[in-house]
C-alpha positions in Angstrom: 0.0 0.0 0.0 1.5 3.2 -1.0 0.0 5.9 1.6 0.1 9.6 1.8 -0.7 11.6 5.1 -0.9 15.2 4.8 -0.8 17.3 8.2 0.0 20.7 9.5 2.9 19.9 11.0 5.1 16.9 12.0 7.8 16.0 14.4 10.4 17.8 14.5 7.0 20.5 14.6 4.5 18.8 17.1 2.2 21.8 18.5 0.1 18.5 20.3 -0.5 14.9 20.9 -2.0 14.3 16.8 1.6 14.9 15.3 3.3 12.3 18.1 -0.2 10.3 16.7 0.4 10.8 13.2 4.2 9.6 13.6 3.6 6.4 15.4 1.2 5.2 12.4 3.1 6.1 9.6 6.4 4.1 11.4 4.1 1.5 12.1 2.8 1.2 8.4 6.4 1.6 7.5 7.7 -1.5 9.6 5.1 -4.0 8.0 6.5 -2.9 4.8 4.1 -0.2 3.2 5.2 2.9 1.2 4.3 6.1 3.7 5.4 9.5 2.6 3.6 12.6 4.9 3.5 15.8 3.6 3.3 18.9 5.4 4.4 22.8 5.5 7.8 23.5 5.9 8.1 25.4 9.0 12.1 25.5 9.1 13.8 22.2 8.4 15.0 19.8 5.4 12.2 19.9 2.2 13.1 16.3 2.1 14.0 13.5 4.8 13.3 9.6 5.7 12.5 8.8 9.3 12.3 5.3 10.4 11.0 4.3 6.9 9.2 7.3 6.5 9.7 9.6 3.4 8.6 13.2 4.8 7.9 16.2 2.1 7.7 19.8 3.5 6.4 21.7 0.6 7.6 25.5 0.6 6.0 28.0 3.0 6.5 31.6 3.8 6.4 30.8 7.5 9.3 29.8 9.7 9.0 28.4 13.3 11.0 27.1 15.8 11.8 23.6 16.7 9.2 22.3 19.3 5.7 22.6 20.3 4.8 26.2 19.3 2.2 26.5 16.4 2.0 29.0 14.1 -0.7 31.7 14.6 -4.4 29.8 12.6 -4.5 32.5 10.2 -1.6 30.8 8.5 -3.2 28.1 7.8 -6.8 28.3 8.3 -7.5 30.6 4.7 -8.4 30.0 1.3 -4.4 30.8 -0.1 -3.1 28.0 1.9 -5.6 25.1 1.0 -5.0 25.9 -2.7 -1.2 25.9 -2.1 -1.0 22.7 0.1 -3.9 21.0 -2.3 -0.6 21.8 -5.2 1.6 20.3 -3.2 -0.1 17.4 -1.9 -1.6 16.8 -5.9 2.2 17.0 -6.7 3.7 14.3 -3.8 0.8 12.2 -4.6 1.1 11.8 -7.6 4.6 11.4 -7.9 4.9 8.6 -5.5 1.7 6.9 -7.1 -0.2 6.9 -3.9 -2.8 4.6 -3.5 -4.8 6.9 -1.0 -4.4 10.6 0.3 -5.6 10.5 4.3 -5.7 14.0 6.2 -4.6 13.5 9.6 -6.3 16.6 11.1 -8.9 19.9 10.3 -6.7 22.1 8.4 -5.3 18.9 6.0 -8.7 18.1 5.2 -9.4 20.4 2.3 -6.2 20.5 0.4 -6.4 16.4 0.8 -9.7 16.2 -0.5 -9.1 18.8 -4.1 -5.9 16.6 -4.5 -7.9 13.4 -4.0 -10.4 14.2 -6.6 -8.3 15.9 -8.9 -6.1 12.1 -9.0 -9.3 9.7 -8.8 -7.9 8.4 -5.2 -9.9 8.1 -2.0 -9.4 10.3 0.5 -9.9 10.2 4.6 -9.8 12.3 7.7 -9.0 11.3 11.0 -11.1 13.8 13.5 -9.2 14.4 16.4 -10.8 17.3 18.3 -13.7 19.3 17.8 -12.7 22.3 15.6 -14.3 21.0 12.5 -17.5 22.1 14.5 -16.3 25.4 15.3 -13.0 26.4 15.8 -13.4 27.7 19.2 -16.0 25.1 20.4 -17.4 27.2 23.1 -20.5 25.1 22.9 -18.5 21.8 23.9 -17.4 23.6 27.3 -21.2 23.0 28.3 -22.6 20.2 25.8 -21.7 17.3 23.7 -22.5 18.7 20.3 -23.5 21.9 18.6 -26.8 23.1 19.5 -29.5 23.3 16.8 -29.4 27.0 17.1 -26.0 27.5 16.7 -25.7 30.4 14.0 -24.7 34.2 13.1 -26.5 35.8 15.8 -25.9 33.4 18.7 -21.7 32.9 17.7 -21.9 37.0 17.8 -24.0 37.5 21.0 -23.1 34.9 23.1 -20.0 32.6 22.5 -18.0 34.9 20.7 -18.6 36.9 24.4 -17.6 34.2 25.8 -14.8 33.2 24.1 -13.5 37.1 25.2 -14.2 36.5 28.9 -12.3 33.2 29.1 -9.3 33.6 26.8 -8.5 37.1 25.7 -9.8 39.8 28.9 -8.3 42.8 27.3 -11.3 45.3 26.5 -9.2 47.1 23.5 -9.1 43.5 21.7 -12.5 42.8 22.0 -13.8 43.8 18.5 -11.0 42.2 16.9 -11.3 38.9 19.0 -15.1 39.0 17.9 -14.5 39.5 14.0 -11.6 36.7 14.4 -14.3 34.1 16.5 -16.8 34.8 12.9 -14.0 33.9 10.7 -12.8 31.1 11.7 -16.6 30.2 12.6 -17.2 30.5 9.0 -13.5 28.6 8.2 -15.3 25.4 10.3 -18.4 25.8 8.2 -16.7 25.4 5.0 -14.8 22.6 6.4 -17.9 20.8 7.3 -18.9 20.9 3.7 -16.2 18.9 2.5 -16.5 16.2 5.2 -19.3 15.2 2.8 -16.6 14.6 0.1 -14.2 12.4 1.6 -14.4 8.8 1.4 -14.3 7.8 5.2 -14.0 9.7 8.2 -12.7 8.7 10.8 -12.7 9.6 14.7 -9.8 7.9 17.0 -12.7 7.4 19.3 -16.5 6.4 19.2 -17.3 9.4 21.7 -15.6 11.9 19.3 -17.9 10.5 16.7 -20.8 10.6 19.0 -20.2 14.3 19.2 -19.9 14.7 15.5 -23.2 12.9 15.0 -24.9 14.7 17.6 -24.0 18.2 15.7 -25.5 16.7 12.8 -22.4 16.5 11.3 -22.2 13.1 9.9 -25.4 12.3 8.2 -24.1 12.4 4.5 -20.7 11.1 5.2 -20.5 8.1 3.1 -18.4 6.2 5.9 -17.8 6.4 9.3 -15.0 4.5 11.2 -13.2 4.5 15.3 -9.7 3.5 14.8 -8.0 4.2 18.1 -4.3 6.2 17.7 -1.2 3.4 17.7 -0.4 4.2 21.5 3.3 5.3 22.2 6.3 2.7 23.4 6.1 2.7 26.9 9.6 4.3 28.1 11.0 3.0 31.7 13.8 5.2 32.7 16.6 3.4 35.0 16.3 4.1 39.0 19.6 6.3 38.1 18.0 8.6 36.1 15.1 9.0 37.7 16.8 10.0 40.8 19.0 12.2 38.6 15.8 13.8 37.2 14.5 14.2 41.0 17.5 16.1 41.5 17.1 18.4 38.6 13.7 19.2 39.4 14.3 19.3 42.5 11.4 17.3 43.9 13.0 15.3 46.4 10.3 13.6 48.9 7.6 15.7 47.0 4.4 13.5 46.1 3.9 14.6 41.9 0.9 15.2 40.6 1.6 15.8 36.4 -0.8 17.6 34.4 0.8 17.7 30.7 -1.1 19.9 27.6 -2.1 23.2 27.2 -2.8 25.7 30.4 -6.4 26.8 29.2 -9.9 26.7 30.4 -11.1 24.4 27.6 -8.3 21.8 29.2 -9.4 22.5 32.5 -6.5 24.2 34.1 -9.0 26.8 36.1 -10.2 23.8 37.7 -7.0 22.3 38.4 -5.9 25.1 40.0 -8.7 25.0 42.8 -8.0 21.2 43.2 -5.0 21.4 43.8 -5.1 24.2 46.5 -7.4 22.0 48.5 -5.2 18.9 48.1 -2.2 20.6 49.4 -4.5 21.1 52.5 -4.5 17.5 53.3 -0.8 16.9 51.6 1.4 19.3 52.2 3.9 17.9 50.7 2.3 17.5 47.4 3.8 19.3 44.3 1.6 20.0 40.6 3.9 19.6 38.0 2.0 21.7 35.2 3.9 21.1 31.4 2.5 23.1 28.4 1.8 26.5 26.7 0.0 29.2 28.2 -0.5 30.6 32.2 -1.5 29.4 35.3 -1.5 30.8 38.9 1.8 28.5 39.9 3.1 31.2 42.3 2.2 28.7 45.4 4.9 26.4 47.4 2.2 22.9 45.6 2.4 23.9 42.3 5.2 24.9 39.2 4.6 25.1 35.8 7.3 23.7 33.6 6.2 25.3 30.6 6.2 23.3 26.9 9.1 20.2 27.4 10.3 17.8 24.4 8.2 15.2 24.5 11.1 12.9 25.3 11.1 14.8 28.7 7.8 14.0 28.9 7.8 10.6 28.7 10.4 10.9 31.4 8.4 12.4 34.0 5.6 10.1 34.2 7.4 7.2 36.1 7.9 10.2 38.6 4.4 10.9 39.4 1.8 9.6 41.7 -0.9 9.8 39.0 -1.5 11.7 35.9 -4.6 14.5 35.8 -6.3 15.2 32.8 -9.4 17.4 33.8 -10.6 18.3 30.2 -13.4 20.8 29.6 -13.8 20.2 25.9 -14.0 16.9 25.1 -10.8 15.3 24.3 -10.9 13.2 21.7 -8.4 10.5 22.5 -6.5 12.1 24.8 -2.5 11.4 23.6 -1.5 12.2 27.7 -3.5 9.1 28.8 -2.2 6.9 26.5 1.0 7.6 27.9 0.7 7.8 31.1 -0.9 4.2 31.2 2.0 2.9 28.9 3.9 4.0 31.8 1.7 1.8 34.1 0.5 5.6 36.1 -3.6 5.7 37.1 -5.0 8.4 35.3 -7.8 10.9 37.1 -9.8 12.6 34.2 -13.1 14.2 33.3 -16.2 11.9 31.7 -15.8 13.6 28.2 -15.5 12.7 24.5 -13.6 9.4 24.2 -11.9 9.4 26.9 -14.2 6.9 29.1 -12.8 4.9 26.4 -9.4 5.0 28.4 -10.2 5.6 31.5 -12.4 2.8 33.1 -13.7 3.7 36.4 -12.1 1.4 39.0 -9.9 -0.2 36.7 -8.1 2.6 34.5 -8.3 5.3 36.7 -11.2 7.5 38.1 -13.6 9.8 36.4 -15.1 13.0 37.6 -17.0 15.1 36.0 -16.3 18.4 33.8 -16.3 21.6 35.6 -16.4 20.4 39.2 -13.1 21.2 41.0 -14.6 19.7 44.4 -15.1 16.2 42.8 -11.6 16.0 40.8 -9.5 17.0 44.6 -11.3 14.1 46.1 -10.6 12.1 43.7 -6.7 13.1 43.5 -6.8 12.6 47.7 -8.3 9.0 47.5 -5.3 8.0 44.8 -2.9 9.6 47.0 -3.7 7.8 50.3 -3.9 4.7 48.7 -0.9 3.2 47.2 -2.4 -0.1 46.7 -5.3 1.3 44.4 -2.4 3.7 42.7 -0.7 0.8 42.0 -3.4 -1.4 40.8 -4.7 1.0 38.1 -1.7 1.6 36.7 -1.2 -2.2 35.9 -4.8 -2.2 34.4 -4.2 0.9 32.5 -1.0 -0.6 31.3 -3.1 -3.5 30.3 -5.8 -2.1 28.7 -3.8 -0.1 26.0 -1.6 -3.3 25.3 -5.0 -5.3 25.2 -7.6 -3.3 23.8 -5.4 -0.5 22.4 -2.6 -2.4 20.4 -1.0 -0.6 17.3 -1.6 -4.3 15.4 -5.2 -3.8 16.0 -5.4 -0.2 14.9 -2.9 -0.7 11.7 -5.3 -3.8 10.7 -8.4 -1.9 10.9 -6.9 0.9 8.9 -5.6 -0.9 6.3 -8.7 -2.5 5.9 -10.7 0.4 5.2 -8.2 1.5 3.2 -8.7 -1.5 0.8 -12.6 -1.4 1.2 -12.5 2.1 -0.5 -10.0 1.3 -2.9 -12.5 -1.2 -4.3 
């Protein structure tokens, strides 16, 4: 099978958990012996490379960023200009490497995929992973699983774009622009929708992402639907040595971690983090939040640093230091990438009862879910792990488990190629 992914950005450029994703399939595909070539924007680094068995083309772009987990602002890719010029180049890669099918591996991918599909007479599919193909902004998701049936002009203007200003931007002098920038890419995630209809299969790497597709009304006229969980990452078990030597460079000697890993935002959850945590340091004073991603928290408090955004091979590191892993999405998450690692590295996972993540997360065995938006429920939960060493200990061997058992990268890679050759005819 010759197979070409097109993305916004790939490793050594992995703004999130979908580029980390997107890597582990195409090696995967690659081992077993298929032809994978991914082709994304060239954000700074060779036009041309091979990684593990995986040709990588990074067609020309005006943009340059640097190495790491920083995107580039959406306007750069999120426009008209740049789906004709990445539909050019993916037409071009295709069709050079005589690919037998064009899949988009995320929202912005999904156009330029789809004019390059047609314009070769391939079949072409989309992985969802997040719900910005309902609106880029999902304000809607931080109170509901789907987009209301009155979702429109007037109510995007009046209500969410407001509250898309309260929670993430504050400053009054922006607030116009903010507001004219929520109706554009509003009306970006509208035109996106339309092409879903055009592709041959989506597909979601979890059922509850798909429910909350389907419950927007989003999926009616899509000619095929799929759930193909992400290829999980290699469990990584740092020596006793290093892990002390970490302790020491952190500096969390007889400290009790609690990691949370992903963006600091209210659609992630941090707000209610934040007021978790201070009760749990009430009980454990010796506890210590260990907060890794983009954006700002109140961390100015003896139980809690922020790290900022880490390699990810840092991050693998630090989960054998924690006591569990926290993921207290608002938005639904739609297979959480931090869960999957954390229970390769056999930690129990606390997280909110959202998107597909109940997928992961199996109350009593997995971990424990809370719900969204209740910052009371999520410290007592983080308590009961922490006095119990024996349950701690137990759900991380189920969690560790469940992703080799139900979550394997054969099982995923078999499904795949299966739908690959369904459409293929």
């Amino acid at each position: 099978m010759k197979v070409c992914f097109v993305n916004e950005y790939f490793p050594p450029f992995a703004p999130g958990g979908a580029e980390w994703s997107l890597a582990a399939l195409a090696g995967a595909l690659a081992t077993r012996g298929h032809q994978v070539t991914v082709v994304t924007p060239n954000w700074g680094a060779a036009p041309r490379e091979e990684q593990h068995g995986v040709r990588i083309v990074r067609f020309p772009f005006p943009h340059r960023l640097t190495l790491g987990g920083r995107p580039a602002p959406a306007k750069w890719l999120a426009n008209p200009l740049y789906y004709v010029w990445a539909a050019v180049a993916v037409f071009r890669v295709a069709r050079r490497e005589r690919a037998d099918v064009i899949h988009a591996q995320n929202k912005h991918s999904l156009i330029p995929a789809t004019l390059a599909g047609r314009l070769l007479g391939i079949p072409v599919f989309l992985t969802i992973r997040d719900g910005s193909i309902i609106d880029a902004a999902p304000m809607c998701l931080h109170h509901h699983d789907g987009m209301p049936a009155d979702c429109g002009v007037r109510k995007l203007w009046g209500e969410c774009s407001e509250e898309y200003f309260r929670l993430y931007v504050g400053n009054p002098r922006r607030k116009l622009r903010s507001k004219v920038a929520f109706l554009y890419f509003w009306l970006d995630s509208r035109l996106k929708q339309r092409f879903l209809r055009r592709v041959d299969c989506v597909i979601g790497v979890s059922q509850g992402i798909l429910d909350v597709y389907r419950r927007s009304g989003l999926l009616a006229r899509v000619r095929r639907v799929e759930a193909i969980y992400n290829v999980p990452p290699v469990a990584v078990s740092p020596s006793p040595t290093r892990l002390a030597a970490l302790r020491d460079r952190l500096d969390v000697a007889g400290r009790r971690i609690v990691l949370y890993v992903g963006k600091l935002s209210p659609g992630k959850g941090t707000p209610d983090l934040v007021t978790a945590a201070r009760e749990v340091a009430e009980t454990f004073p010796d506890v210590l939040f260990l907060l890794v991603g983009e954006g700002e928290a109140d961390a100015g408090v003896p139980w809690m640093r922020r790290l900022g955004p880490l390699p990810n091979e840092d991050v693998l590191a630090l989960y054998p230091l924690a006591e569990m892993v926290v993921v207290p999405s608002v938005i639904p998450d739609a297979l959480s990438r931090v869960i999957l690692e954390a229970m390769s590295a056999g930690r129990p996972v606390v997280a909110t009862r959202v998107g597909g993540t109940p997928e992961l997360v199996i109350e009593g065995a997995t971990g424990i879910l809370v719900e969204r938006n209740a910052p009371g429920e999520l410290a007592r939960a983080i308590v009961s792990l922490l006095r119990d060493a024996g349950l701690r200990t137990a759900l991380g061997a189920g969690g560790r488990r469940h992703v080799a058992e139900r979550l394997s990268a054969e099982g995923s890679v078999e499904r795949l190629l299966a739908v690959y050759q369904d459409a293929r005819g």
